[in-house]
C-alpha positions in Angstrom: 29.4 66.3 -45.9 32.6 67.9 -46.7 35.8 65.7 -45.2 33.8 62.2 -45.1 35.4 59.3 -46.2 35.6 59.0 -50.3 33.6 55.4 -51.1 32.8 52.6 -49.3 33.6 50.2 -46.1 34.4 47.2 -45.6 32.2 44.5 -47.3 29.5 43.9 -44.8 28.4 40.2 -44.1 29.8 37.3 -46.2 31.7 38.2 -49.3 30.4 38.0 -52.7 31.7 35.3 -55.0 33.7 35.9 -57.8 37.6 36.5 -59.2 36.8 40.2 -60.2 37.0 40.8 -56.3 40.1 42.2 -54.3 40.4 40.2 -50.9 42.1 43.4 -49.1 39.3 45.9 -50.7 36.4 43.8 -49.5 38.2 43.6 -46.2 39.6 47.4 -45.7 37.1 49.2 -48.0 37.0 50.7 -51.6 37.8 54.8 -51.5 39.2 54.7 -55.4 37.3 56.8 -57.6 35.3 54.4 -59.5 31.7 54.1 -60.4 29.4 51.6 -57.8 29.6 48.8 -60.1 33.6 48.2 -60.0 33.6 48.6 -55.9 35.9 45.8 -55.3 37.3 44.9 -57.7 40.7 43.9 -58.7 42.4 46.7 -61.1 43.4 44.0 -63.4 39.7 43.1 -63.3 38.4 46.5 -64.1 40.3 47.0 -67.0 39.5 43.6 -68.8 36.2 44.8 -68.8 36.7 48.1 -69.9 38.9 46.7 -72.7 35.1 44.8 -73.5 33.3 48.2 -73.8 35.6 50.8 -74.6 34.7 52.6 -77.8 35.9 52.8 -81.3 37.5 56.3 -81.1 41.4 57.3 -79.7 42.5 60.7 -78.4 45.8 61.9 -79.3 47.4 65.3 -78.0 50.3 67.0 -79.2 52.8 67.3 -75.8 55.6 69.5 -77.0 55.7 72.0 -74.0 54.4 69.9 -71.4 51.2 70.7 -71.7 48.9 70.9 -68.1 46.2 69.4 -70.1 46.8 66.0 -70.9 45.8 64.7 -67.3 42.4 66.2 -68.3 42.5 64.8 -71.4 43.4 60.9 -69.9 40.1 61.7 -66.9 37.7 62.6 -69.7 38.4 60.0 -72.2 38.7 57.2 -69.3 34.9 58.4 -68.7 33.7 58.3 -72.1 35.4 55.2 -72.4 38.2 56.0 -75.0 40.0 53.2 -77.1 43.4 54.7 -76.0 45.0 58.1 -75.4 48.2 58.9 -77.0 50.7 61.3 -76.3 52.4 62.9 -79.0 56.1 64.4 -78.0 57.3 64.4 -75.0 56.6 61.3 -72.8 56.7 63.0 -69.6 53.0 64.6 -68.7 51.7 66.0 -65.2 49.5 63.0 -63.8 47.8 65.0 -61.2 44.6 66.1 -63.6 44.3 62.5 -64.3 43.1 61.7 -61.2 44.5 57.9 -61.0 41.9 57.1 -64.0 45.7 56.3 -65.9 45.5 53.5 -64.3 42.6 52.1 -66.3 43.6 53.7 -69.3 45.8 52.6 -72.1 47.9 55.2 -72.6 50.7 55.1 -75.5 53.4 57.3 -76.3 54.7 58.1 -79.8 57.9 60.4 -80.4 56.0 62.6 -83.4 53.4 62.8 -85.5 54.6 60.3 -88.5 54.7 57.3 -85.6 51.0 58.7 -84.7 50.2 58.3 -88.3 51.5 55.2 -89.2 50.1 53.8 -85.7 46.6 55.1 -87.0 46.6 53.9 -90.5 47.7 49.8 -88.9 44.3 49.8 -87.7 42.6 51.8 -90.3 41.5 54.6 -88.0 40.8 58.5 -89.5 42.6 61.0 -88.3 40.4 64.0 -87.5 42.3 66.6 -86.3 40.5 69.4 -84.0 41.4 73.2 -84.4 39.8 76.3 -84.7 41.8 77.1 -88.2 40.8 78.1 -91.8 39.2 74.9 -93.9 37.8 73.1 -90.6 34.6 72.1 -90.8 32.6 72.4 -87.6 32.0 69.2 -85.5 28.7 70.0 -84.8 27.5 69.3 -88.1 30.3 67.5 -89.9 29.8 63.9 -88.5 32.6 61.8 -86.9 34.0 58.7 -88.1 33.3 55.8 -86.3 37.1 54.5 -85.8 39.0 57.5 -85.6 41.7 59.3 -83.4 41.1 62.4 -82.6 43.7 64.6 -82.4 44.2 67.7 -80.4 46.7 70.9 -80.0 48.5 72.5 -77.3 47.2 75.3 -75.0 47.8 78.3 -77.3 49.4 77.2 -80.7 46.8 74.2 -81.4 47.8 71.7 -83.8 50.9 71.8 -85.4 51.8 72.4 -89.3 52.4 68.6 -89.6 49.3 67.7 -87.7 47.2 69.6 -89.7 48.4 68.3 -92.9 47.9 64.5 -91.8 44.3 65.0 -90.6 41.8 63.7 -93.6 39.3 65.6 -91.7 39.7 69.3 -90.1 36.9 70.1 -87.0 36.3 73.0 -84.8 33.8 73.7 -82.0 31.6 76.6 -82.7 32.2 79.8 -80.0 30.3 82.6 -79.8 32.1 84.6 -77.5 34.9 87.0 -77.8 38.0 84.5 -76.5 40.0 83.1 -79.5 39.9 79.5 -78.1 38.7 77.2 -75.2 41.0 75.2 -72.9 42.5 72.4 -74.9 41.1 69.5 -72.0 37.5 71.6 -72.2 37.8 71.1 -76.2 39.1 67.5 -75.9 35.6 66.9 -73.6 33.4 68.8 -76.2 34.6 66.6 -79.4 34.8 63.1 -77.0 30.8 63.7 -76.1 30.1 64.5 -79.9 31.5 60.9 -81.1 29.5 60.0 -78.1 26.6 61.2 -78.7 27.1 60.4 -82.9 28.1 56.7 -82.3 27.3 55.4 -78.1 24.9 53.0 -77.3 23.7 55.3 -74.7 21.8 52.4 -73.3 24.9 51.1 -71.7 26.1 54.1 -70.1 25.9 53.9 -66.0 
């Protein structure tokens, strides 16, 4: 019901065995939003074994005015288990949307695009930038690469000039209604369960 405690209780009976587990979240209880099978475990812990199943894709959004979005942006790809998010611009970014899945995210920060860029092509990951704009190709049928970043707008003006230009591959999402664009943490979700659904073992999803 509405108001009861978020997750579990205290550990009931002996405690299991193991250095994944947190001594003072066996003993006080586990209300962090996490799925069953990190309940007690050490935050350290939980992201070790992310880092063994995260995916081959990065998502990268363009932060020149702040934009609400990016907590969104850091929730979803922590769920579809994102390589990294990186913030492009400013470094400061509301938090609140995130809902403390930062904390078992990597999240890096790169001044403009050309760090973005030269970040990407270190590790031989595609750029594939995502904007409803003249030449892109839509995601539903273009095919994503496997390692890629993908690269979003801000609310409103979308991608930049220079973004644009250092995408080797354009996407949009296909709309049918009468609004120009979607919310850029709604589009970020779209293109995330595309690669998803192009590239997951879905077997290992919880």
């Amino acid at each position: 019901m509405f108001g009861e405690p978020v997750g579990v209780g205290p550990w009931p009976g002996d405690w299991p065995l193991g250095e994944q587990y947190d001594p003072d979240l066996l003993a006080g209880g586990d209300r962090r939003n996490v799925v069953d099978a990190y309940r007690y475990w050490r935050r350290d812990a939980v992201v070790a074994d992310l880092d063994r199943r995260r995916h081959g894709f990065h998502v990268a959004i363009e932060n020149f005015q702040h934009d609400h979005n990016i907590g969104t942006v850091v929730r979803t790809a922590n769920a579809f288990a994102a390589r990294a998010v990186h913030i492009v611009g400013r470094k400061r970014w509301n938090r609140r949307g995130a809902m403390v899945t930062d904390r078992y995210q990597h999240v890096h920060h790169h001044p403009d695009v050309a760090s973005l860029v030269d970040y990407a092509g270190e590790r031989g990951l595609a750029l594939v930038g995502v904007d409803n704009t003249p030449g892109s190709v839509s995601v539903e049928t273009a095919g994503l690469p496997r390692d890629c970043v993908l690269l979003f707008g801000q609310e409103g003006p979308g991608l930049t000039e220079e973004a644009r230009a250092a995408a080797g591959l354009l996407v949009s999402i296909a709309q049918f209604g009468s609004t120009r664009s979607i919310n850029a943490g709604v589009a970020a979700g779209i293109v995330m369960h595309a690669w998803v659904r192009e590239h997951a073992d879905l077997g290992q999803a919880w």
